[in-house]
C-alpha positions as CSV (number, residue, x, y, z in Angstrom):
1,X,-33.9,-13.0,-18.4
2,X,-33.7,-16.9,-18.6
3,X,-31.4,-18.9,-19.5
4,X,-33.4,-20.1,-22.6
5,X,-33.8,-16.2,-23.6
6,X,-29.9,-15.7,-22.7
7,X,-28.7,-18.6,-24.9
8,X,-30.6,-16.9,-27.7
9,X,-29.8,-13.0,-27.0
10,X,-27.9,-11.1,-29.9
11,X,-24.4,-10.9,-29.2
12,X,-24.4,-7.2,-29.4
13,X,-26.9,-6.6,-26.9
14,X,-25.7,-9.6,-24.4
15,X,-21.7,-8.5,-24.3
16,X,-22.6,-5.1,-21.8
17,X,-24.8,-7.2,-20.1
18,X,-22.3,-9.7,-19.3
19,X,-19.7,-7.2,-19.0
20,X,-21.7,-5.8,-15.8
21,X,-20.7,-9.2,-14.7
22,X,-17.3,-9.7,-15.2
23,X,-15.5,-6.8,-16.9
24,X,-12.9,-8.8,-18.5
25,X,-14.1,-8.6,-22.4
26,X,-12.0,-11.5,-23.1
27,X,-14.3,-13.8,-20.4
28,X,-17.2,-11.7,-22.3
29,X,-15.8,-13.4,-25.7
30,X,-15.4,-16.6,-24.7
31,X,-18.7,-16.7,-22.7
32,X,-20.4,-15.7,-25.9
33,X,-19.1,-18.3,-27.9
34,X,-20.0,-21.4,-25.0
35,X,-23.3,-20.6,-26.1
36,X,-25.9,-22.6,-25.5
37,X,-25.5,-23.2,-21.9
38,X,-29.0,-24.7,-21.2
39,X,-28.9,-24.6,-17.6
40,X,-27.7,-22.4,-14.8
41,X,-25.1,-25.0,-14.0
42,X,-23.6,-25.2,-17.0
43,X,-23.8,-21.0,-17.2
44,X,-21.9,-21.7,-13.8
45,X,-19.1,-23.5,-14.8
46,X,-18.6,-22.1,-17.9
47,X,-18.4,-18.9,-16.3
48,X,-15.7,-20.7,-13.3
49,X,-13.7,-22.1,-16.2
50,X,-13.4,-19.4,-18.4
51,X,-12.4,-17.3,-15.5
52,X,-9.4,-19.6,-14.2
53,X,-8.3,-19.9,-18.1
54,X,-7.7,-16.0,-18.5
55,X,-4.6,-14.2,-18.2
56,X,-3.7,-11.8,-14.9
57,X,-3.6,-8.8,-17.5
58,X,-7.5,-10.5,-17.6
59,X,-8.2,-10.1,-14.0
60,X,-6.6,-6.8,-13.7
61,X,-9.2,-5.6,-16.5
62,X,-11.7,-7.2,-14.4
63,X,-10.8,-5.6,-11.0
64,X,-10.3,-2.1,-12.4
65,X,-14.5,-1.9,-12.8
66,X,-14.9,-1.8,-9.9
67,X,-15.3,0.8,-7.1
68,X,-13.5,0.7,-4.2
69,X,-15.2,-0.1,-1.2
70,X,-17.3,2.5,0.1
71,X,-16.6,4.6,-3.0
72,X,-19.3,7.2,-3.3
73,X,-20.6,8.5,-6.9
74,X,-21.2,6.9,-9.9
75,X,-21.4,3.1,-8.6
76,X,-23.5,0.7,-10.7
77,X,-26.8,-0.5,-8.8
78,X,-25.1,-4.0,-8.3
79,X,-22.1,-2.4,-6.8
80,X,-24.3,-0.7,-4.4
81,X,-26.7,-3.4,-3.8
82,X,-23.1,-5.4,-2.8
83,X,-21.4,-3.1,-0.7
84,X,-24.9,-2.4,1.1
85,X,-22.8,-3.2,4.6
86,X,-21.3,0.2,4.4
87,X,-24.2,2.0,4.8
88,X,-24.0,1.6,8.6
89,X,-20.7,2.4,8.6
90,X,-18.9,4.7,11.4
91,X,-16.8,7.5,9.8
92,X,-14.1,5.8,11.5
93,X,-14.6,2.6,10.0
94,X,-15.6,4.5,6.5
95,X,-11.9,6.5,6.5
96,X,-9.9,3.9,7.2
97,X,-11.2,1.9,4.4
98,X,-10.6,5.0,2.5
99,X,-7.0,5.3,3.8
100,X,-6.3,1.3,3.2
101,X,-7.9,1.2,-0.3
102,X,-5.4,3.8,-1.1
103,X,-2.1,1.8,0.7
104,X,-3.8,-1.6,-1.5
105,X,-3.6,0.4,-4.6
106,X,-0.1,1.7,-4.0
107,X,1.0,-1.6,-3.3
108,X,-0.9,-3.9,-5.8
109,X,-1.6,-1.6,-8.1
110,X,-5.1,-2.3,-8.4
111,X,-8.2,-2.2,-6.2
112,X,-9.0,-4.4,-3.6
113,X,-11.4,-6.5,-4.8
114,X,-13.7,-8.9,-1.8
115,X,-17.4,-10.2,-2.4
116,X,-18.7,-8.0,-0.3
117,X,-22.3,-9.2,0.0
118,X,-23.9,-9.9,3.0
119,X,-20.3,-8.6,5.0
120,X,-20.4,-5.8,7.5
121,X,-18.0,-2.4,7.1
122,X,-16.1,-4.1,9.7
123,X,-16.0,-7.4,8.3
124,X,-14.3,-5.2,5.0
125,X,-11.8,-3.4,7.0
126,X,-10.4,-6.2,8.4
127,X,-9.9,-8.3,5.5
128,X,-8.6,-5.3,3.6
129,X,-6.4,-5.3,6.5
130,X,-5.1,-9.0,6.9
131,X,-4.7,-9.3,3.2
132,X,-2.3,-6.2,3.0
133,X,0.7,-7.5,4.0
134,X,0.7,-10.5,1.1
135,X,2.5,-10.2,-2.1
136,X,1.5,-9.4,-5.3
137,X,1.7,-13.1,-5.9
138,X,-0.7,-13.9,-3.5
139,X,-2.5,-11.4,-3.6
140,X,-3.8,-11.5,-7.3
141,X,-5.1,-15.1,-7.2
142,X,-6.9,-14.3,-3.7
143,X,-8.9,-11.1,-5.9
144,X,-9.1,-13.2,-9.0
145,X,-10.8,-15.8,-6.4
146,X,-13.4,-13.0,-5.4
147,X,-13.8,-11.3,-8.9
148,X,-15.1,-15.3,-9.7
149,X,-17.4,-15.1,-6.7
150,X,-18.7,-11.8,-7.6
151,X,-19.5,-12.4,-11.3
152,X,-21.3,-15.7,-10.6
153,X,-23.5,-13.7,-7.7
154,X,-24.0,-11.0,-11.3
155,X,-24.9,-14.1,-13.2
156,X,-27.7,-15.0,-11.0
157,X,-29.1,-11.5,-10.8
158,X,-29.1,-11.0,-14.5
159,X,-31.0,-14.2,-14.9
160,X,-33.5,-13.1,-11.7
């Protein structure tokens, strides 16, 4: 899709789209209603703006789309495309991700959320890791700041 042919797209059939995005349907809304954007710039910092202006209750809508790293099953082709680094993963590496998703969750009380393009198992584990012992105040504006990372990588894959 262009940008030309996204400015122009029904609402109905552009909201899932952009929803594979970012699952926050309140970005989706407002998103839809910057229309036209003309240029992948202004896509871009529309979709950077909108983000920053949503509420946390937002952002957790957001996160909880998403799998948790190395999640097996029903993971969209993005998700899988993203968390490619796991593939050559060592069970070790694999179960503790498991095990630390699980202690992130407990804690946070949502899932731990990193652009994970182009990074390694390893590379995963140990920011899982370092980022555990923040607090929930720190910790939600560091996943908000790689939920906007991830949907502006979607962005540029739905226009591709």
């Amino acid at each position: 899709m262009t940008i030309a042919e996204l400015d122009l797209k029904d609402e109905a059939d552009l909201a899932p789209r952009l929803l594979e995005c970012c699952g926050s349907s309140n970005w989706v809304k407002q998103m839809l209603a910057l229309r036209p954007f003309v240029t992948q710039d202004r896509l871009d910092e529309a979709a950077v703006h909108t983000w920053q202006k949503l509420s946390p209750d937002d952002w957790l809508e957001a996160f909880s789309k998403h799998p948790k790293i190395g999640e097996k099953g029903k993971v969209s082709q993005w998700s899988a495309q993203e968390q490619s680094g796991m593939n050559a993963a060592a069970a070790q590496v694999a179960d503790r991700l498991a095990d630390l998703n699980r202690v992130y969750y407990e804690k946070f009380g949502f899932t731990f959320i990193v652009c994970a393009t182009g990074k390694t198992a390893e590379e995963m584990l140990a920011l899982l890791d370092a980022r555990l012992p923040n607090s929930r105040e720190v910790e939600l504006p560091i996943a908000a700041a790689e939920q906007n990372k991830i949907t502006l990588l979607r962005l540029r894959k739905l226009l591709a």
